[in-house]
C-alpha positions in Angstrom: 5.9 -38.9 -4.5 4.8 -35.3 -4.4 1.7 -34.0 -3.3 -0.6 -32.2 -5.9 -2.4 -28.8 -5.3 -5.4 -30.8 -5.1 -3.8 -32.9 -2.3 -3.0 -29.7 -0.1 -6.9 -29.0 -0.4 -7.8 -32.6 -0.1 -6.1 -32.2 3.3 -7.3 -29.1 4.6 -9.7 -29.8 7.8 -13.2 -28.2 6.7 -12.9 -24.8 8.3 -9.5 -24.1 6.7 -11.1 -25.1 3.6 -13.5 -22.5 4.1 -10.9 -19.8 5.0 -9.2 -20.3 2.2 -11.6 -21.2 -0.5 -14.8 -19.8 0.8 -17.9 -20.9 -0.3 -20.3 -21.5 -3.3 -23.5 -18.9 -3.4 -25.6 -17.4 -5.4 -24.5 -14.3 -4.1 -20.9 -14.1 -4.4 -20.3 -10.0 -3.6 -21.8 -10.7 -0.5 -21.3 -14.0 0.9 -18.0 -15.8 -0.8 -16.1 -15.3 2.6 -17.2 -15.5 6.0 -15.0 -12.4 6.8 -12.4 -10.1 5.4 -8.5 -11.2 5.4 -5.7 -8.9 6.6 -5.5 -5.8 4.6 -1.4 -6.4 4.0 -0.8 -10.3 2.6 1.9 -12.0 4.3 4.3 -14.8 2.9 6.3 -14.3 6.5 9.5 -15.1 7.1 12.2 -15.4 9.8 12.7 -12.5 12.4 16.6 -11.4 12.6 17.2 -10.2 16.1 18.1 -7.0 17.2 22.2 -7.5 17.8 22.3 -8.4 14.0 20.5 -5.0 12.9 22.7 -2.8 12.5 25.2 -5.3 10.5 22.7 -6.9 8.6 21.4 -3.3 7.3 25.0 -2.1 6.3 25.6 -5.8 4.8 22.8 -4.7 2.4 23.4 -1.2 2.1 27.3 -2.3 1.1 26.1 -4.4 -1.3 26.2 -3.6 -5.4 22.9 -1.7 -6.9 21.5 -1.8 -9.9 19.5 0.5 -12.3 17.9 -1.9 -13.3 16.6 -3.5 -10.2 13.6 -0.2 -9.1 13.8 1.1 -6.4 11.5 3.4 -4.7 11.9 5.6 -1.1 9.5 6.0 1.9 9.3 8.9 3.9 7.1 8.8 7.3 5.7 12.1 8.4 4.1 10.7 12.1 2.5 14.0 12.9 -1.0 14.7 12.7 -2.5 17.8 13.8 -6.3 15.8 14.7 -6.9 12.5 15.2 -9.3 11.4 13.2 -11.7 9.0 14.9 -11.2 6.2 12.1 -7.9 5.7 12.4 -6.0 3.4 13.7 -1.8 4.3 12.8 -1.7 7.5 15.0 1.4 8.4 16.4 2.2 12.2 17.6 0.0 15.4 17.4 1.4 18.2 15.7 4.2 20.4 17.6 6.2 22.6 15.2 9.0 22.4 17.3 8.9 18.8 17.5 8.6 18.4 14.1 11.7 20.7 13.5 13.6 18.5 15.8 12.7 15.3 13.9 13.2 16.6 10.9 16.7 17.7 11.9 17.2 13.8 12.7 15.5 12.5 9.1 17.5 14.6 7.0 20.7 12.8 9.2 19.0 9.9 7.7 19.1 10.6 4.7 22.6 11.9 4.6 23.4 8.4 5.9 21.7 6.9 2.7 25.0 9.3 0.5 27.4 6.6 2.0 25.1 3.7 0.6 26.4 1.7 -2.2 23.1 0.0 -2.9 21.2 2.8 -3.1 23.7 5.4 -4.6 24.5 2.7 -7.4 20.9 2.5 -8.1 17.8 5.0 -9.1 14.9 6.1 -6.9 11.8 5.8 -9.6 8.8 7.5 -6.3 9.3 9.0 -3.3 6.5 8.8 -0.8 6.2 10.9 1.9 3.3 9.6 4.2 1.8 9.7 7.3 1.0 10.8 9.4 -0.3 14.0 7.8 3.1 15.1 5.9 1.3 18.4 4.5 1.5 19.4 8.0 5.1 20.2 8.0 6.0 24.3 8.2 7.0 25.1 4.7 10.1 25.6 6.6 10.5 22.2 7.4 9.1 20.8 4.0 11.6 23.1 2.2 14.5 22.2 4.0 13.0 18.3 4.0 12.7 18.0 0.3 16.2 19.6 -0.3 17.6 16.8 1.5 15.7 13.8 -0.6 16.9 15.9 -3.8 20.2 16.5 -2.5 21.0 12.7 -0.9 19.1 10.3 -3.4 19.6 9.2 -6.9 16.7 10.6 -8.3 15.1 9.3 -11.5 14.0 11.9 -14.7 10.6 10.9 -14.1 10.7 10.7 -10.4 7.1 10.4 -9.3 7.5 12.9 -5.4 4.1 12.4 -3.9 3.0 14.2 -0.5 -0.1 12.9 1.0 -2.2 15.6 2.6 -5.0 17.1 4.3 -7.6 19.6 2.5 -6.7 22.1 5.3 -3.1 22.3 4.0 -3.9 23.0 0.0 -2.8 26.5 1.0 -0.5 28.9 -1.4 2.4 29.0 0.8 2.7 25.1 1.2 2.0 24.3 -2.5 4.4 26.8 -3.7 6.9 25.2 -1.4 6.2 21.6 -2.4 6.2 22.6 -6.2 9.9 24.5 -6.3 11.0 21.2 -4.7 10.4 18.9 -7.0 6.6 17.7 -5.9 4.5 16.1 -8.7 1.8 14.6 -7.0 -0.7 15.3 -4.1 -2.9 12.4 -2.6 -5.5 14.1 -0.5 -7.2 12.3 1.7 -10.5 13.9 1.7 -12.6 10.6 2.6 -15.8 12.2 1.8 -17.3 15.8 0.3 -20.4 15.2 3.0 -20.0 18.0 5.5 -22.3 15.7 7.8 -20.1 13.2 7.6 -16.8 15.1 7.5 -17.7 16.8 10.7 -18.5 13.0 12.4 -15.0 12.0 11.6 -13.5 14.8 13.1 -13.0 16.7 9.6 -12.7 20.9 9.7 -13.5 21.9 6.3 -16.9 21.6 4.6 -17.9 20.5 0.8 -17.4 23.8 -0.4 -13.8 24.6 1.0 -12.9 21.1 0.3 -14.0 22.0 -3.5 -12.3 25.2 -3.6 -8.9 24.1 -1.8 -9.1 20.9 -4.7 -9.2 23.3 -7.0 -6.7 26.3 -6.4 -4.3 23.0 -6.1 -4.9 21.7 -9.5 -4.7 25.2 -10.9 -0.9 25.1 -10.9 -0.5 22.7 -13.2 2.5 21.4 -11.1 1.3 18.2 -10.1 -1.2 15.0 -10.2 -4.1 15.3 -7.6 -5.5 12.3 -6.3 -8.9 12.1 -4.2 -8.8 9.6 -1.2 -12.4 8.5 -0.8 -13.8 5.9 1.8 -17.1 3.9 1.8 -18.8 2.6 4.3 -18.8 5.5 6.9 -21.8 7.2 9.3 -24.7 8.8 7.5 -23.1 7.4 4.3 -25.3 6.0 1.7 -24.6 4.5 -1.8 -26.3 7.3 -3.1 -24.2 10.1 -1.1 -21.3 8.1 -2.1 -21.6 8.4 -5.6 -22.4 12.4 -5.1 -18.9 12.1 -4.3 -18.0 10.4 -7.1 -20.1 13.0 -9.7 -17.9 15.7 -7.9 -14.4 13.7 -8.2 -15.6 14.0 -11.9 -16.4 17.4 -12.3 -13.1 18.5 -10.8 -9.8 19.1 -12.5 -8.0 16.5 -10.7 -6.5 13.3 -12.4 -7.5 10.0 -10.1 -9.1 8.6 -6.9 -8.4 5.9 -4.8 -11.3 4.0 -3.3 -10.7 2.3 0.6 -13.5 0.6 2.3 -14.1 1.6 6.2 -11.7 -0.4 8.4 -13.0 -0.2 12.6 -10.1 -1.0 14.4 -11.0 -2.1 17.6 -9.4 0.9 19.7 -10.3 3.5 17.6 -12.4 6.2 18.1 -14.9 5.3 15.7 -15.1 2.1 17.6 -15.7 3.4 21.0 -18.6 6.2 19.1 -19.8 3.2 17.8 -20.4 1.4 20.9 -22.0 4.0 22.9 -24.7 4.6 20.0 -22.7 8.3 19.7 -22.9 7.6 16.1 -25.1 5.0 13.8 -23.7 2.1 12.6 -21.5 1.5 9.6 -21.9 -0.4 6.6 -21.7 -3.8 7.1 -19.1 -6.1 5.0 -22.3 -7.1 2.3 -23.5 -3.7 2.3 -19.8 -2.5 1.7 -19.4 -4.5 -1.4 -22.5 -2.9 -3.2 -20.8 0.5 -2.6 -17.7 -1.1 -4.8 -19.7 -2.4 -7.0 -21.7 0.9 -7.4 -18.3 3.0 -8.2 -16.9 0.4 -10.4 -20.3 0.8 -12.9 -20.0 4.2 -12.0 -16.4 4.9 -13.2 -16.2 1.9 -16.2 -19.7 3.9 -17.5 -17.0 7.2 -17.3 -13.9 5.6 -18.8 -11.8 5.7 -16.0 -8.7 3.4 -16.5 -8.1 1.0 -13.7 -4.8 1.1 -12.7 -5.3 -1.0 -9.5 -8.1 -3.2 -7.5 -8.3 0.5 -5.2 -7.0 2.8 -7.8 -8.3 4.5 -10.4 -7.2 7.1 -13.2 -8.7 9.7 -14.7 -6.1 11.4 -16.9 -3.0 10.1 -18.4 -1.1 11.5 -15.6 -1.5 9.7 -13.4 0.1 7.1 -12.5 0.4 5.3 -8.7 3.4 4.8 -9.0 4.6 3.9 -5.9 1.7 1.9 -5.2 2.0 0.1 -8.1 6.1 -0.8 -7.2 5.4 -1.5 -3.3 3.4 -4.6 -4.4 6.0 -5.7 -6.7 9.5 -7.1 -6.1 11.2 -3.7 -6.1 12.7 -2.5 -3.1 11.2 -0.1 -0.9 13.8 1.7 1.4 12.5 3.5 4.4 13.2 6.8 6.2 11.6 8.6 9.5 9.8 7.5 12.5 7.3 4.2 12.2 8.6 3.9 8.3 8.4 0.5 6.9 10.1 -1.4 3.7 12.2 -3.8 2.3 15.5 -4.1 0.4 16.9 -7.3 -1.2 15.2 -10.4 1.1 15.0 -8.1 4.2 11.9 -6.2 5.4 12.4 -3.2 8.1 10.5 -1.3 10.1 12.4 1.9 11.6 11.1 2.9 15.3 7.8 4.4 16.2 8.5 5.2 19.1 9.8 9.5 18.3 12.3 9.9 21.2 13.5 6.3 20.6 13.7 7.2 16.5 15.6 10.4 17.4 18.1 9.0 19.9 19.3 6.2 17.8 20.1 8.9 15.3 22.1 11.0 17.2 24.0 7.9 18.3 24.9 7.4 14.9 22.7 4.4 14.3 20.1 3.5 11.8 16.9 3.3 14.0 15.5 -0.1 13.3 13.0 -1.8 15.7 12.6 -4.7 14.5 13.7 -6.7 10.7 12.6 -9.9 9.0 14.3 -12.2 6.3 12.1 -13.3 4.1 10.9 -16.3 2.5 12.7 -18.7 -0.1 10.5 -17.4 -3.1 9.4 -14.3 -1.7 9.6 -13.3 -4.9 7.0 -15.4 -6.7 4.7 -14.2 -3.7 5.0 -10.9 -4.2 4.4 -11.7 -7.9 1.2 -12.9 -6.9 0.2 -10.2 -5.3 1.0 -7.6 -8.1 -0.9 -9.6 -10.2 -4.1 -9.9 -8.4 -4.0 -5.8 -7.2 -4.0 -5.7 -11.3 -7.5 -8.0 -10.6 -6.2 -11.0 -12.7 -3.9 -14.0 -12.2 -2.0 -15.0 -15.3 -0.6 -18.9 -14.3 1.2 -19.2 -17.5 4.0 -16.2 -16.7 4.0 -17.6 -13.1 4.9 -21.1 -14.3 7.2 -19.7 -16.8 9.3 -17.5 -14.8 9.0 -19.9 -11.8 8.1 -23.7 -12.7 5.7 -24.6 -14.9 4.3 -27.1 -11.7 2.6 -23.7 -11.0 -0.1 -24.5 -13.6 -1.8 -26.6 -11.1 -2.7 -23.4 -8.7 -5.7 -23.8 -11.7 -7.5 -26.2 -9.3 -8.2 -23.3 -7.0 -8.9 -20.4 -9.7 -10.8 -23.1 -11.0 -12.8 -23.6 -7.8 -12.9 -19.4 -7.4 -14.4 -19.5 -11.0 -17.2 -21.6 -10.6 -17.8 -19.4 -7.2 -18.6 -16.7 -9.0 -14.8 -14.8 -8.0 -12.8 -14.9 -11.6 -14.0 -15.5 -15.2 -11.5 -17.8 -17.2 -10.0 -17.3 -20.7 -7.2 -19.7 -21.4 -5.2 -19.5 -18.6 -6.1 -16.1 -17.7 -8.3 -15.4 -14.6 -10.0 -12.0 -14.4 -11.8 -10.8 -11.0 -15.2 -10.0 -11.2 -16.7 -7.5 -9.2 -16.8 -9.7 -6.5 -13.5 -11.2 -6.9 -12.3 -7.4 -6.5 -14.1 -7.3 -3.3 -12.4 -10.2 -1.4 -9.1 -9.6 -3.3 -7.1 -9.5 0.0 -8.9 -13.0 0.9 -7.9 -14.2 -2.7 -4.8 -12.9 -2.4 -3.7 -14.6 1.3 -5.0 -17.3 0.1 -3.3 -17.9 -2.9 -0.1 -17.7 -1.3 -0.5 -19.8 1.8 -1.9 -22.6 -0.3 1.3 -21.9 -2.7 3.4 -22.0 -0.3 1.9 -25.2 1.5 2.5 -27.1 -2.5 6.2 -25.6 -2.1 6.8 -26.7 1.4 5.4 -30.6 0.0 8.5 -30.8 -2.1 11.7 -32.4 -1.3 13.8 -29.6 -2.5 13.2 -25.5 -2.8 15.5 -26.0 -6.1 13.5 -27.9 -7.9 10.8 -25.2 -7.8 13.7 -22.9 -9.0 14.6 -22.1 -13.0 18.1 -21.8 -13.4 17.7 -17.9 -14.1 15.8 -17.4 -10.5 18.3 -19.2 -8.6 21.2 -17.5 -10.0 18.9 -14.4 -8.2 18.3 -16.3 -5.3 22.2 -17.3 -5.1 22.8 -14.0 -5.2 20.8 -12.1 -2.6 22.0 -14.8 0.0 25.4 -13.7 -0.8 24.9 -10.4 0.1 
């Protein structure tokens, strides 16, 4: 007989319970976990080793596309000219004729991706260049850069062409260049206005260049601008951080994207940290009242919530590309340390530079490592594009799915009467403090799904006959 949901959680030993449920309090924001999950949910999968990379990525790329199947393209810029001391993704300062070098090599990438059926069958809906710091890039190499994506993908009408970038870079000569290539949207990741606190993480530019460089970018007209702001840093202060946000709103930009303060443990920050150089962060409860501070602050303004991080203030803007990397479309990736995932195959290209340029002069796609994933990665990553919307909705779950998936209601249920989701009918909605510990709710949700999928006899009986037609399909190629 098969197990239940209730079952799985009747078997769980009390401190996996705990992990995965967290706990009743009368304090939810602050105290429903013990500690934050990872910031990327995982379903897993199976690793493919290296020998079967190279025939494994042309299997897919040889494979039929599809307009209707989105697709959307990564491009990894992994030069920085600072390191900023709270970051932990670093790769390779910035060398201008290094970069001109590697960006000889990732236009040959590209030019590989002319010679792909799946992707030259299909259409690229966002283009992502990140980082890194891409706005570094000569408006030599960004000129020549772009041309290639233009020239060697299938480009949408409505192409969203987003470069991430520094406040240093919002200069003429680079925003001309980006504009006459197609660029519609800047993310800037300005992390705060605070020239105290800029200058602690390593930032050059105060407030009021920060300000001015904002605004001689949205003067164009050419593009979205989107503000990168984090909470939780040195000297911060709820009340510093919502100066930040009075500011966002007084400019003539069209979003922000709110991150709280990650420490990874070899970062600068860390070691500063340690050493008393600089005084202690936010702590994980004292994080949560800063989200809960912007939230009021931007529902009070009328900002539309595209996302549990994103917000927008015009009609504009749009995330895409966020809003696609968390659903089932495919993510295809270019450059040095890029990551993605077409069909049931995730990819991560090599970080290491001389590695990533070597195995393209050899003619070879630089992969370092691949993974196949899941039966039903699908319905995972369903899951997790619902709950960045901050709601689960069981009923299309169960419908596209099975509807057996009406029983994950024990555990929204059980997050409900935690304080985590409110309930009408068999929609869940996140409070503020379900937003909070959406990456715990979100990990969770799928490792107890998949423990009710791995208690049945047979992955097809979890399977409509539409969705394993799909399934059927992918295997093939």
């Amino acid at each position: 007989m098969s197990k239940t949901v209730q079952d799985i959680l009747n078997e769980l030993p009390p401190d996996k319970y705990r992990e995965l449920l967290g706990v009743k309090s009368a304090n939810p924001l602050n105290e429903a976990f013990e500690k934050r999950r990872p910031d990327h949910p995982s379903a897993g999968g199976s690793m493919i080793l290296p020998p079967l990379h190279q025939k494994t990525w042309q299997n897919q790329m040889n494979a039929q596309g599809s307009v209707q199947h989105k697709k959307a393209a990564y491009i990894h810029i992994p030069f920085c000219e600072k390191l900023c001391i709270y970051c932990g993704f670093f790769q390779n300062f910035s060398n201008e004729d290094r970069e001109t070098m590697y960006v000889d090599r990732l236009i040959k990438q590209l030019e590989m991706a002319k010679e792909y059926r799946y992707v030259q069958e299909s259409l690229i809906h966002s283009v992502f260049f990140g980082g890194g710091t891409p706005s570094t890039l000569s408006p030599y190499n960004a000129d020549r850069l772009l041309k290639a994506v233009n020239e060697c993908l299938p480009l949408a009408n409505d192409c969203e062409i987003t470069m991430e970038a520094r406040v240093h870079d919002l200069v003429d000569e680079k925003l001309q260049t980006w504009f006459a290539r197609g660029v519609n949207r800047i993310s800037v990741g300005v992390q705060s206005f605070d020239t105290q606190i800029r200058q602690c993480l390593g930032r050059v530019d105060p407030k009021e260049v920060v300000i001015e460089n904002l605004q001689r970018a949205a003067s164009y007209n050419q593009a979205v601008i989107i503000v990168d702001l984090i909470y939780g840093l040195p000297y911060q202060t709820v009340e510093k951080f919502v100066d930040d946000l009075k500011i966002i709103d007084d400019l003539p930009i069209d979003g922000m994207d709110l991150y709280q303060l990650n420490v990874f443990e070899k970062s600068l920050l860390k070691k500063s940290l340690d050493t008393g150089k600089l005084p202690p962060v936010a702590t994980s409860a004292e994080q949560a009242e800063y989200l809960k501070t912007a939230a009021e602050f931007l529902e009070e303004a009328n900002y539309k919530r595209l996302s549990v991080c994103h917000w927008a203030k015009s009609n504009r803007e749009r995330s895409l590309y966020n809003t696609l990397a968390k659903t089932d479309a495919d993510v295809i990736p270019f450059g040095s340390g890029a990551g993605g995932f077409v069909g049931d195959i995730s990819v991560y290209m090599q970080r290491d530079l001389k590695k990533y340029m070597d195995s393209i002069d050899k003619g070879k796609v630089p992969i370092m490592f691949m993974l196949r994933a899941p039966e039903l990665a699908s319905l995972y990553k369903d899951i997790q594009d619902q709950t960045e919307s901050c709601g689960v909705n069981l009923t299309k779950l169960a419908k596209k799915y099975n509807k057996e998936l009406m029983q994950l209601e024990t555990v929204l249920d059980i997050w409900t009467e935690h304080g985590l989701f409110t309930k009408k009918g068999h929609m869940y909605r996140m409070t503020i403090a379900g937003q909070y510990w959406q990456k715990n709710i979100t990990q969770s949700l799928i490792e107890i799904t998949k423990k009710f999928l791995n208690a049945k006899t047979s992955i097809n009986e979890w399977l409509t006959e539409k969705t394993m037609n799909t399934f059927k399909k992918k295997i093939e190629n």
